[in-house]
TIBAMAR-7739 format. One line per field, with one value per residue (C-alpha): residue number from 1; residue in three letters; x, y, z. Coordinates in steps of 0.001 Angstrom, whole numbers, padded with zeros to 6 digits. Layout:
N
nr: (NUM, ...) .
rest: (ALA, ...) .
c1: (X, ...) .
c2: (Y, ...) .
c3: (Z, ...) .
END
This chain:
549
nr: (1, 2, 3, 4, 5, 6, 7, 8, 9, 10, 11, 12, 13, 14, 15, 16, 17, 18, 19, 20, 21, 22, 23, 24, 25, 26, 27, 28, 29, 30, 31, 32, 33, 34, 35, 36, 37, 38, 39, 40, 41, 42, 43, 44, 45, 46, 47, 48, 49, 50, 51, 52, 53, 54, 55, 56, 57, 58, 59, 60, 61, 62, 63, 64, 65, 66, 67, 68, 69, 70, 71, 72, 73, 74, 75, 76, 77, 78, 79, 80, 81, 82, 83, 84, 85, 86, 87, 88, 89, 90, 91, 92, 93, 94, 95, 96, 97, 98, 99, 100, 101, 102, 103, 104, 105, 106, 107, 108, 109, 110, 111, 112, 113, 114, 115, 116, 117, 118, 119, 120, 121, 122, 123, 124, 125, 126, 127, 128, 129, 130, 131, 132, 133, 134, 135, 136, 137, 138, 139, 140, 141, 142, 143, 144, 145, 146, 147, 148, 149, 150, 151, 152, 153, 154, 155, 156, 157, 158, 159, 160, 161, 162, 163, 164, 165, 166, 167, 168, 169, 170, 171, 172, 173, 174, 175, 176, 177, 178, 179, 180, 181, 182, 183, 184, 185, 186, 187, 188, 189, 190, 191, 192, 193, 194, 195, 196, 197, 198, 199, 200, 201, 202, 203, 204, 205, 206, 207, 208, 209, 210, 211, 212, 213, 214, 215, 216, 217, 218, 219, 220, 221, 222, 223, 224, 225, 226, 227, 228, 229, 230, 231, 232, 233, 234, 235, 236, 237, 238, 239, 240, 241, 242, 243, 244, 245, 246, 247, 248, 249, 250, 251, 252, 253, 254, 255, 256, 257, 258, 259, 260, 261, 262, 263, 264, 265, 266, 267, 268, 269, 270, 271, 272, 273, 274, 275, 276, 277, 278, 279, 280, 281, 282, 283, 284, 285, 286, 287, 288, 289, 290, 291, 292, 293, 294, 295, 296, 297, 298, 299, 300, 301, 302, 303, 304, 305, 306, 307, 308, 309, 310, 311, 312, 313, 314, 315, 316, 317, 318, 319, 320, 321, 322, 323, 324, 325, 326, 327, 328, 329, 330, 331, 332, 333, 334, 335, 336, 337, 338, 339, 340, 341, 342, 343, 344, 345, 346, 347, 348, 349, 350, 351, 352, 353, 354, 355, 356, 357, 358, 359, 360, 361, 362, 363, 364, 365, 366, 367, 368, 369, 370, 371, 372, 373, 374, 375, 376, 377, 378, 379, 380, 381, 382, 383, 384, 385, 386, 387, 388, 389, 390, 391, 392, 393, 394, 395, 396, 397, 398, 399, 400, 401, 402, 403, 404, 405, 406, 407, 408, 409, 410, 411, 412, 413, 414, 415, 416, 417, 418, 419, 420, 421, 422, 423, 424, 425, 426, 427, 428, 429, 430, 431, 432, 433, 434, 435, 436, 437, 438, 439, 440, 441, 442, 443, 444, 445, 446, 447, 448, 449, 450, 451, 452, 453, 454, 455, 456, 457, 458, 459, 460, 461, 462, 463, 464, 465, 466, 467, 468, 469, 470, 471, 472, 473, 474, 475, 476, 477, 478, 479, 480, 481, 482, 483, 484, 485, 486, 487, 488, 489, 490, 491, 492, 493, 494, 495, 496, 497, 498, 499, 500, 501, 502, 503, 504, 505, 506, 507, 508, 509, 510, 511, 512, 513, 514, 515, 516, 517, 518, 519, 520, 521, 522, 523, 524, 525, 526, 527, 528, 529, 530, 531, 532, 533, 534, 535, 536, 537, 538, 539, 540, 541, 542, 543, 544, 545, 546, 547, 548, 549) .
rest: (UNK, UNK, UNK, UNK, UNK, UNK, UNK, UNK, UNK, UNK, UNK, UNK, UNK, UNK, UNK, UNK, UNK, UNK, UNK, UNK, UNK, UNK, UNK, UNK, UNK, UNK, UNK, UNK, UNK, UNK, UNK, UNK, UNK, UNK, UNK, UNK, UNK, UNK, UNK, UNK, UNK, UNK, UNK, UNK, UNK, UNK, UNK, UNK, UNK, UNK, UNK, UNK, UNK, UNK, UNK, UNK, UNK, UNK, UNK, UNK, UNK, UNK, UNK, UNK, UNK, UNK, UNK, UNK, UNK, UNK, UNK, UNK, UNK, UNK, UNK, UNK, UNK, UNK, UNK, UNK, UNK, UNK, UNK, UNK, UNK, UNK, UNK, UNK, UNK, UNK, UNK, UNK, UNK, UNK, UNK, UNK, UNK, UNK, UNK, UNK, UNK, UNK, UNK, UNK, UNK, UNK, UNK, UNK, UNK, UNK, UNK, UNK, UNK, UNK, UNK, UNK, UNK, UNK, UNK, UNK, UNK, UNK, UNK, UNK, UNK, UNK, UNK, UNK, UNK, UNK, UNK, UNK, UNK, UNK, UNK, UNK, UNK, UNK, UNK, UNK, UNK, UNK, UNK, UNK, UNK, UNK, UNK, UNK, UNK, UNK, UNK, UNK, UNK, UNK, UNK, UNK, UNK, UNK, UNK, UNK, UNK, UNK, UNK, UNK, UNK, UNK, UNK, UNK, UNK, UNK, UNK, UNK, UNK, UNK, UNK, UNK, UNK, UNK, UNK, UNK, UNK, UNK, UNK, UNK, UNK, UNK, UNK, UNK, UNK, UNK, UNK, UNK, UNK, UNK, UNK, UNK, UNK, UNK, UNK, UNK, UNK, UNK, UNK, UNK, UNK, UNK, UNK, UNK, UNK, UNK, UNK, UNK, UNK, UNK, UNK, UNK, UNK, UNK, UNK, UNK, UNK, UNK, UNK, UNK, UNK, UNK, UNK, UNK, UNK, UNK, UNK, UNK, UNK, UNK, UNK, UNK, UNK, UNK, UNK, UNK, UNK, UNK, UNK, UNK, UNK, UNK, UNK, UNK, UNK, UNK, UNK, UNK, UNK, UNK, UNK, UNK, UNK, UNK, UNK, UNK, UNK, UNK, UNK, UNK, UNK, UNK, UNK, UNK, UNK, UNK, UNK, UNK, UNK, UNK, UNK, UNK, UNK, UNK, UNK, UNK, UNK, UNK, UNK, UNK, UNK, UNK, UNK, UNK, UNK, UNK, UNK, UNK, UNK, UNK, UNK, UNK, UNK, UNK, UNK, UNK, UNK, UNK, UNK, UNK, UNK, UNK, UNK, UNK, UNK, UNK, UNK, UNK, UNK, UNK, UNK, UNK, UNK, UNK, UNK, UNK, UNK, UNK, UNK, UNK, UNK, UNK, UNK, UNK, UNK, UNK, UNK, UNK, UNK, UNK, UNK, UNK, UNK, UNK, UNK, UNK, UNK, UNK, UNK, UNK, UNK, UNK, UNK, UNK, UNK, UNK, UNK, UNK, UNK, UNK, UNK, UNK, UNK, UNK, UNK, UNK, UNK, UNK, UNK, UNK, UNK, UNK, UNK, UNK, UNK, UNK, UNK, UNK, UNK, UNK, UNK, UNK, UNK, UNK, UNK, UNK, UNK, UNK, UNK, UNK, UNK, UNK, UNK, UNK, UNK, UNK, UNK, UNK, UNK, UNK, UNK, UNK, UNK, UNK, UNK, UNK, UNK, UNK, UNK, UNK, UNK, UNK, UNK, UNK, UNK, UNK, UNK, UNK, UNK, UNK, UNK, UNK, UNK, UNK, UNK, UNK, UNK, UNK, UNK, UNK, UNK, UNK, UNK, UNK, UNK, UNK, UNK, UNK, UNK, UNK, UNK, UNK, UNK, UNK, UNK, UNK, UNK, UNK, UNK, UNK, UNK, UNK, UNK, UNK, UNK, UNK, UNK, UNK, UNK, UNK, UNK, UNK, UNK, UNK, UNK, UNK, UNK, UNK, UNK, UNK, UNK, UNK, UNK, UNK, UNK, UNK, UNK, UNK, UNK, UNK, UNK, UNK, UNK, UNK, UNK, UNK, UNK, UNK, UNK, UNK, UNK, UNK, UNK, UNK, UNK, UNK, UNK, UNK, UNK, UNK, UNK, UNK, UNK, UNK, UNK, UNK, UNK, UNK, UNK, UNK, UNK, UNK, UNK, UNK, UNK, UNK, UNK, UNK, UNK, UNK, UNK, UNK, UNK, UNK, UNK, UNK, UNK, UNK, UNK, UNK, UNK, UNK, UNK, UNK, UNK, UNK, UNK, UNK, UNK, UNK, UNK, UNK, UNK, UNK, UNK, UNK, UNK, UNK, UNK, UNK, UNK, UNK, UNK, UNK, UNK) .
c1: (041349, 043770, 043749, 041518, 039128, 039097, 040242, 044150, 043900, 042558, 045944, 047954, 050308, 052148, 051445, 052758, 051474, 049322, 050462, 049106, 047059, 045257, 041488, 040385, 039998, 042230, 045264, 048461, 049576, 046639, 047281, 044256, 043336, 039456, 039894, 040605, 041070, 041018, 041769, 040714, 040174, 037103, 037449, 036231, 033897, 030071, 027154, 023805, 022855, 026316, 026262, 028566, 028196, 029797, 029188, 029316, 031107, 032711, 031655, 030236, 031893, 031959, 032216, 033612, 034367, 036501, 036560, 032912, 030540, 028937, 027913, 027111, 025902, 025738, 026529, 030007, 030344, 033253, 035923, 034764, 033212, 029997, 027509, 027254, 024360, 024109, 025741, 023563, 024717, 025241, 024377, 025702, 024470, 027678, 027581, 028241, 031243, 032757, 035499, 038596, 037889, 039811, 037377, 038225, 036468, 037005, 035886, 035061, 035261, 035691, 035206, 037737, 037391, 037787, 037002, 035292, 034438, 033382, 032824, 033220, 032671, 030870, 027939, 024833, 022261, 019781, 022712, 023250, 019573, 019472, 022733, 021264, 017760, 020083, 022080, 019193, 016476, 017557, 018390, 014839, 013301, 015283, 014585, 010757, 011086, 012957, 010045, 007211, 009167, 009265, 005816, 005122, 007590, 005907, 002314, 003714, 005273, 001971, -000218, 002188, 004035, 007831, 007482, 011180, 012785, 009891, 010043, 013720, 013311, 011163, 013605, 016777, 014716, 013279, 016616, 018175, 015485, 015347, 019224, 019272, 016416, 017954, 021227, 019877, 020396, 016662, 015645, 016938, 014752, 011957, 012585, 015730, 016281, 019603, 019688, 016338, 017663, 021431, 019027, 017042, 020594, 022400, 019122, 018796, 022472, 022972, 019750, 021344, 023152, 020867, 018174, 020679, 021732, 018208, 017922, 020769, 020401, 016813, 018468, 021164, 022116, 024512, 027860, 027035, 023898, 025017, 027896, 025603, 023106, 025598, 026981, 023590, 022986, 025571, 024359, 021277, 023084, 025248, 021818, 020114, 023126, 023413, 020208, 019594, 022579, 021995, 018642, 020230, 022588, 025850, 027185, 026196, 024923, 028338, 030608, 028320, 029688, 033547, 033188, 029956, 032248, 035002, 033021, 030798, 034141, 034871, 031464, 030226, 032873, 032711, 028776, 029944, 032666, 030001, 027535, 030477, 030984, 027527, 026815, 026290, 023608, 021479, 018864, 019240, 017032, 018653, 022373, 021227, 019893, 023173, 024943, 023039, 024041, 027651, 027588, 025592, 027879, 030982, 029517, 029083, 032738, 033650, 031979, 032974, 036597, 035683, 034553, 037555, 039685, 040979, 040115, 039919, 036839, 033932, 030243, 029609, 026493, 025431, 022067, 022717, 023851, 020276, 018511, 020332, 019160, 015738, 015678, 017014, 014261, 011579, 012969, 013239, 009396, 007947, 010264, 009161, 005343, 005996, 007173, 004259, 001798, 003718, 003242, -000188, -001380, 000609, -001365, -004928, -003907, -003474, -006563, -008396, -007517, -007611, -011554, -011606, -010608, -012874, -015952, -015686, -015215, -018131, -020510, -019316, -020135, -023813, -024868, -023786, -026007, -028865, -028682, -029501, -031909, -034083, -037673, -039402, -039996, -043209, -044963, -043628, -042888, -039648, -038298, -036816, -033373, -034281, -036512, -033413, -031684, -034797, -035696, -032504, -032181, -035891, -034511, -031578, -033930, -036678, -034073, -032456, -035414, -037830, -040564, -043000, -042187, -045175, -044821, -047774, -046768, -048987, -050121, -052397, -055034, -054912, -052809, -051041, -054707, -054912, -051903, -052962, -055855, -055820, -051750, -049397, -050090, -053531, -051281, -049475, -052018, -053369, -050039, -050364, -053468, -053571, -049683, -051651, -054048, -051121, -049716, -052951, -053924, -050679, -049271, -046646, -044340, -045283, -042823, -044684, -042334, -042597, -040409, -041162, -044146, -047638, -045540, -045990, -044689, -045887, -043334, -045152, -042589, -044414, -047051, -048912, -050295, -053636, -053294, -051302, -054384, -057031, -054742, -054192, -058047, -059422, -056731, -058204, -061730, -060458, -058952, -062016, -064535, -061546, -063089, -060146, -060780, -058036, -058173, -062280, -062611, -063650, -061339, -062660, -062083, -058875, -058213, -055316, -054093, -051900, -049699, -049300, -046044, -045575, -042031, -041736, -045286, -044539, -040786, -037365, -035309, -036816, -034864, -037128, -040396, -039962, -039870, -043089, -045296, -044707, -045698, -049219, -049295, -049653, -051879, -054773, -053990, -054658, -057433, -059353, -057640, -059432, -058506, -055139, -054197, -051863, -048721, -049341, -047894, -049677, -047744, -048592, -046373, -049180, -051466, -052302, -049772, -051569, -050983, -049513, -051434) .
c2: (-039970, -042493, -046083, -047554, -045012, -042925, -039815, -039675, -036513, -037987, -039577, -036773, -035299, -031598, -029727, -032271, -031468, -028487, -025101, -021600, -019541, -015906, -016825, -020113, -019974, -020020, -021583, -020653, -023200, -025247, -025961, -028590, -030177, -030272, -031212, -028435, -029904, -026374, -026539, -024405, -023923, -022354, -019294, -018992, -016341, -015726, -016674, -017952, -020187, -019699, -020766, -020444, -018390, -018965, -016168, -018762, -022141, -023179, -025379, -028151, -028895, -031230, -029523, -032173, -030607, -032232, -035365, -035775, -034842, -031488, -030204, -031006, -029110, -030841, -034635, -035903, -039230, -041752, -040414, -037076, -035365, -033669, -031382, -027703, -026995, -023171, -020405, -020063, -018736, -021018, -021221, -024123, -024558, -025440, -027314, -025507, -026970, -025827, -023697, -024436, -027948, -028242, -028101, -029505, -028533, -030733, -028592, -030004, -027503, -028162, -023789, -021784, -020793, -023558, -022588, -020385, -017150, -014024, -013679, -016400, -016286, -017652, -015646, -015553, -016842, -014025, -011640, -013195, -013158, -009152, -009034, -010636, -008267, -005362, -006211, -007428, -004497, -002086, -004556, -005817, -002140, -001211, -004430, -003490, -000703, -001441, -003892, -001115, 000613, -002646, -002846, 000706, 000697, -002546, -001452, 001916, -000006, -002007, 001424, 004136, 005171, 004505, 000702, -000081, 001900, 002075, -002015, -002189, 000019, -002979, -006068, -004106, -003300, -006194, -008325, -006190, -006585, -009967, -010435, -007989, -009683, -013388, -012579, -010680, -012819, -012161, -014204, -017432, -016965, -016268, -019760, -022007, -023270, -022114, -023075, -021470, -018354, -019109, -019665, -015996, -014016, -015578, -014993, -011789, -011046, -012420, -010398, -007102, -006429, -007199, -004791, -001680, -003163, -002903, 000552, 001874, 000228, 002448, 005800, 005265, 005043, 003777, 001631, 002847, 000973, -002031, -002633, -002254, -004410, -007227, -006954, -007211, -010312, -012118, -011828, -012978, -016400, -017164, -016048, -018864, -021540, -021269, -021673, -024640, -026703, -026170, -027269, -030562, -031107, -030379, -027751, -025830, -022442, -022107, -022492, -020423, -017278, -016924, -017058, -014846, -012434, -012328, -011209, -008705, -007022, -006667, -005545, -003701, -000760, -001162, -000371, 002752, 003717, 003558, 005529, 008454, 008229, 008985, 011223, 014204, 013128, 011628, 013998, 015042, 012564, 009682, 011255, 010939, 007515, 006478, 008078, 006343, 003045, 004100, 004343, 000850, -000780, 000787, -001064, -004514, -004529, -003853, -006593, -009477, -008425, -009262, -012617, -013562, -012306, -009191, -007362, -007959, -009347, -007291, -006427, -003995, -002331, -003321, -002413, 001624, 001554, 000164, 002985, 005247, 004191, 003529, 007216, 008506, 006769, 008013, 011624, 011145, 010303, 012765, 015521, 014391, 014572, 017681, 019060, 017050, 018793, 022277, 020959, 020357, 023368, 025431, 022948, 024229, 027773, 027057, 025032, 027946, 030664, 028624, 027630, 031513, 032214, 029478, 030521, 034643, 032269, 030373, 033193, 034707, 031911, 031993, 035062, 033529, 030551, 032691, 034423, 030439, 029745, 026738, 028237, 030228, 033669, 034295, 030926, 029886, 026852, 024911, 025924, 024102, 024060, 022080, 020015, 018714, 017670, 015818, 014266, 012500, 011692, 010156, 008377, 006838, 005712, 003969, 002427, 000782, 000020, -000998, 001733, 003028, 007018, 009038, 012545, 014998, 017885, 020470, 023422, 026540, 026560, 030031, 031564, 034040, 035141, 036477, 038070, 039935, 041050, 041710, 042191, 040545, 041278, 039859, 036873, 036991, 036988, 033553, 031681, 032511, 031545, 027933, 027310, 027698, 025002, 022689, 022888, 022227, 019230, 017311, 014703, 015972, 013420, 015021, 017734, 020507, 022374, 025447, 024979, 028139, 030705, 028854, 024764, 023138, 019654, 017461, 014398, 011679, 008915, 005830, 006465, 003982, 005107, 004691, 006934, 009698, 009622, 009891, 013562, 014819, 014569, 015693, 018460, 019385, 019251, 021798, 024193, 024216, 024954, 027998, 031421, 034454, 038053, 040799, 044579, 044253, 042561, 038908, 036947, 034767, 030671, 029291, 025272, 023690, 019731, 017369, 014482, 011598, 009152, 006395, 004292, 001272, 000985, 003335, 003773, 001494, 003894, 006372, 009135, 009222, 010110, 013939, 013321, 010423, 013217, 015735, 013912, 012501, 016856, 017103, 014663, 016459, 019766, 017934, 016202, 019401, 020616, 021014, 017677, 014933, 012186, 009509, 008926, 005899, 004261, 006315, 008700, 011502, 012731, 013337, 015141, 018916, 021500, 023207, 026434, 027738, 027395) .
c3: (028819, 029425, 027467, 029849, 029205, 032866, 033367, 033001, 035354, 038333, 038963, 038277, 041008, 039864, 036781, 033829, 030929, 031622, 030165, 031397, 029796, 029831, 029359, 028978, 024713, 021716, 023369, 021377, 018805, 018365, 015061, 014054, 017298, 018291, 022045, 024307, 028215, 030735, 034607, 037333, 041018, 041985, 044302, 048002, 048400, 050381, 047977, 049008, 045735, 043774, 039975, 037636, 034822, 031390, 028492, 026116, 024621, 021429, 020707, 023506, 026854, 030118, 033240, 036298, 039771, 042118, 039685, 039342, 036515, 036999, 033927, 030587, 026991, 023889, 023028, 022740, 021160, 021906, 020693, 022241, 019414, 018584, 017176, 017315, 019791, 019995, 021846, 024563, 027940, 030691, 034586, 036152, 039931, 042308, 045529, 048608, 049344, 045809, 047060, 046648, 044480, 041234, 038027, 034938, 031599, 028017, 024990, 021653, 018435, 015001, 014956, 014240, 018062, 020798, 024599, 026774, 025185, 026832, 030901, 032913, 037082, 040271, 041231, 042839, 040699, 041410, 040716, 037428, 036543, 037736, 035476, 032232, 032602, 032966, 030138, 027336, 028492, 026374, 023605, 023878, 023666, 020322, 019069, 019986, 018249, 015286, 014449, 014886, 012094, 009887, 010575, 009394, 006849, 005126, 005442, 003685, 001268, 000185, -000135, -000795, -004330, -002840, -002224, -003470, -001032, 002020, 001639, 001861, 005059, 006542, 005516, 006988, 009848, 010384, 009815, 012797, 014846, 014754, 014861, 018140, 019710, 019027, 020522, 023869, 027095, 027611, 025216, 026516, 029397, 027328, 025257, 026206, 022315, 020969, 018537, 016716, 018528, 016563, 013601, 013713, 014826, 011582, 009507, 010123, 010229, 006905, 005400, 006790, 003356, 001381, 003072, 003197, -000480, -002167, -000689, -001859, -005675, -005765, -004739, -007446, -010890, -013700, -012429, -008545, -009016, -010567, -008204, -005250, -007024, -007451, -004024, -002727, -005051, -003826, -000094, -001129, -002938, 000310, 002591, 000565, 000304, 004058, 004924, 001937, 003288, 007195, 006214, 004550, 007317, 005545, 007670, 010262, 011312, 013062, 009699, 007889, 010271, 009206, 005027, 005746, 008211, 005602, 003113, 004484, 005689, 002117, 000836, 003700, 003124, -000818, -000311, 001890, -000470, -003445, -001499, -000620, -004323, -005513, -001831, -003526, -006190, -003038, -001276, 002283, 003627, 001829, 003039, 006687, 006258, 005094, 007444, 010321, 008322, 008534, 011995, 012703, 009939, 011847, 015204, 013101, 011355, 015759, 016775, 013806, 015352, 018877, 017685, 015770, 018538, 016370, 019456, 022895, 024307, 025352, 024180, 021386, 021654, 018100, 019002, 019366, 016045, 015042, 017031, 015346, 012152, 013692, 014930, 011676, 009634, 012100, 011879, 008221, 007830, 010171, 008174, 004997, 006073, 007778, 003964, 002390, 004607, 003706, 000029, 000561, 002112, -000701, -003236, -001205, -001600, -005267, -005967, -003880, -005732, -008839, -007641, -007237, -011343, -012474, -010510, -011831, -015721, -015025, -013848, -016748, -019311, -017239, -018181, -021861, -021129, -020039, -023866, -024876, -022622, -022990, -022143, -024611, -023600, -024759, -023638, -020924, -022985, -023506, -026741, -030004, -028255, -025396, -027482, -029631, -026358, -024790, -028070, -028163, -024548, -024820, -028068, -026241, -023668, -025611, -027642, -024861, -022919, -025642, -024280, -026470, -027247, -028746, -030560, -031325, -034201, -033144, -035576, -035163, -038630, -040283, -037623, -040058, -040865, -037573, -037414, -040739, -039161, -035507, -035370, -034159, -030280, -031002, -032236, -029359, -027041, -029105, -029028, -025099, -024559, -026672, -024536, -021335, -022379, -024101, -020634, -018485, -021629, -020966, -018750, -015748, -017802, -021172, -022824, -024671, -026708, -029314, -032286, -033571, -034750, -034480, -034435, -031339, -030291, -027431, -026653, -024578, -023108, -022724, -024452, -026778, -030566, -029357, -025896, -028233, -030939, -027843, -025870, -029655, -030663, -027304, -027670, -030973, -029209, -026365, -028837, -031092, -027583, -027094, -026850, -026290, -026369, -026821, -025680, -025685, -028732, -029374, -031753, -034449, -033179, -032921, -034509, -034421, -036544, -035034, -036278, -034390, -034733, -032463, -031595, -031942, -034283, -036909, -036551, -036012, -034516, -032207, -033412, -036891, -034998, -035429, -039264, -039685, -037016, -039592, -042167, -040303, -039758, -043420, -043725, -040953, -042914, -046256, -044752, -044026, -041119, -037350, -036929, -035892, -037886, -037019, -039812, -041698, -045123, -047358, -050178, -050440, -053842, -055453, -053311, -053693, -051824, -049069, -048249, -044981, -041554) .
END
């Protein structure tokens, strides 16, 4: 601009003041100057709706052809400075008559690159489109896919036992994705903001270490560990002071790149050298994952060059480095199920031959069982052993439920007399005979038991006193009416006594029931026997001893 404000060039006759230069960026010598002016003359050529296309700009630029205004991105103020805006690519439609016309360009950058950067040429503009597709496709597919295995990785990570290292799988992953997505062509189609696409690519860039770092601080130990830990640390602090003061408005996302760059080109090989230092400790899967890294961290420190102009312009397929590791972490998993299923079928084999051993040891402790069996052989009746088990069971239950538990004590009058007289099969026979009845006499929730010899006990859950008194003395009534004959001969009448004991009415605890029946037992046989009696209060220290049966 000249002092009255127009453009100084518009006057200008021969080349004064204009230098030549390569490509349109970085002119030699700049020293501190923000204000880059560029001059061109557009080619002739056959297009039917020519544009032209520009990679991209540092930082913001006005595009005038043949003197007039023709293209604008971002806002320049008046003394020609502005914002940052993005690195977006740039179509700019020409006029048909374009050829030949002089076009001027004035760049603004406070960057530590000022210019065009990247391609710049005239086109057709459904060429270009055709070229961008082309270009971002297979970006967009590995970015795709590098997010189904973030996905995976994280919903592994929230179920499985390897979280640490399965959920820094999903933040590298993710981080890449979202970096390789952000700075495809393709997305600027999708959404024209470049800056929340400048946003994503430097968020996810700047997350990259720390992803790779977590994972590698879980695989090792001791001073590997801790210097990976505090690289990764310090990735994290930047990651957050970046994004706090971009936030705030004191810089922006572009001056967070070159301290960022400069520093991951530091750590980024001391995390490789610390991983070739601990490389044989690691597993094989973790060795190959690592590798993989190598090779996409190899593609990253390629590309930071290109953008500081270390090396000559031109795109680095970042992105096959992240399907690499992609592809390395998928191979990794399906290996490592492929050996858990091997582990697991090994495991079956085991457990089925250990299923095997226990079986023959528990067939064997059966036929021990059956030597303890819980029916009495003779009656048919449960015997003393199960009765133990059942009485404190039925205990447990009344106790908690506050049921009423009944027992009857249950013994044969002069039974040894028999036995003295008609033998002990005639006996037999007897005890046979009155168990048949005890059965038949009972409830289908009532337990007859023998406890041994001519002792009988009948435990009636739920029962009241007044329903146990009523079975006991119709029992006694049924036994007395009992006529049994053995080998041909008639046997003299059988009576029997009971004791009756009733929980909660004549005991606290229902365990004490056994003990109280007994006693009510001793008083029907004191009381004349033939009879039941229900245990009450009364001592009976002093009364006469009566004699067995």
């Amino acid at each position: 601009m000249d002092p009255s404000e127009s453009l100084a060039w518009l006057n200008e006759t021969g080349e004064a003041g204009w230098q030549a230069i390569d490509f349109p960026s970085n002119p030699p010598d700049r020293q501190n100057h923000e204000i880059l002016w560029l001059r061109t003359v557009l080619p002739a050529g056959e297009w039917r709706d020519p544009v032209l296309y520009i990679y991209s700009i540092d930082l913001i630029a006005q595009f005038y052809l043949d003197g007039k205004p023709l293209y604008q991105y971002g806002e320049f103020d008046a003394r020609g400075r502005g914002e940052f805006a993005g690195w977006p690519w740039h179509m700019i439609e020409l006029p048909d008559d374009f050829a030949g016309k002089p076009l001027h360009i004035r760049v603004f950058s406070d960057y530590t690159d000022i210019g065009l950067w990247g391609e710049a040429m005239v086109l057709d503009r459904l060429d270009l489109l055709t070229l961008v597709m082309k270009r971002s496709w297979t970006d967009v597919v590995i970015s795709a896919f590098s997010l189904l295995v973030a996905l995976l990785a994280g919903c592994f990570a929230l179920v499985g036992t390897q979280r640490h290292s399965l959920g820094a799988v999903a933040l590298f992953s993710l981080a890449a994705s979202t970096m390789i997505f952000a700075e495809t062509q393709a997305s600027q189609l999708l959404v024209n903001r470049p800056l929340i696409w400048d946003g994503l690519a430097a968020a996810g860039y700047f997350i990259l270490p720390v992803g790779i770092g977590m994972l590698l601080t879980h695989w090792m130990t001791g001073v590997p560990q801790r210097c990976v830990q505090a690289l990764w640390r310090l990735h994290l602090a930047y990651l957050l002071g970046a994004v706090g003061l971009s936030q705030l408005g004191l810089v922006t996302i572009a001056s967070t790149y070159p301290p960022f760059d400069l520093m991951l080109a530091i750590t980024l090989p001391l995390m490789l050298a610390v991983s070739a230092w601990d490389f044989r400790r690691l597993k094989g899967e973790q060795r190959w994952i690592i590798g993989s890294f190598a090779i996409m961290a190899g593609l990253l420190l390629a590309d930071m060059a290109v953008a500081h102009g270390l090396l000559a312009w031109r795109q680095v397929p970042v992105s096959l480095g992240l399907l690499v590791f992609s592809l390395t972490i998928v191979g990794v998993s399906l290996w490592d199920y492929r050996r858990t299923q091997h582990q697991l079928t090994r495991l079956h084999h085991h457990l089925e031959e250990q299923v095997r051993t226990r079986t023959v040891e528990l067939d064997h402790l059966v036929r021990k069982l059956e030597e303890f069996s819980y029916e009495d052989p003779l009656t048919g009746l449960k015997n003393r052993r199960y009765f133990d088990e059942l009485m404190q069971h039925e205990a447990t239950r009344a106790d908690r439920e506050g049921t009423p538990l009944s027992l009857i004590m249950i013994d044969l009058d002069h039974f040894k007399q028999v036995n003295d007289r008609y033998g002990h099969a005639a006996g037999d026979s007897v005890l046979m005979s009155v168990a048949e009845l005890l059965k038949d006499h009972f409830r289908h929730a009532d337990v007859v038991c023998r406890l041994g010899g001519e002792e009988f006990v009948a435990l009636l859950p739920g029962a009241t006193t007044e329903s146990a008194e009523a079975r006991a003395q119709a029992l006694v009534e049924s036994v007395r009416q009992l006529r049994m004959r053995y080998a041909e001969m008639a046997l003299p009448t059988i009576t029997l006594s009971c004791g009756v004991a009733t929980y909660p009415c004549h005991a606290r605890e229902p365990i004490a029931l056994l003990g109280l029946a007994d006693k009510a037992l001793y008083q029907a046989k004191y009381g004349g026997r033939n009879r039941s009696a229900t245990w009450s209060a009364v001592t009976l220290d002093s009364s006469p001893s009566i004699a067995s049966g």
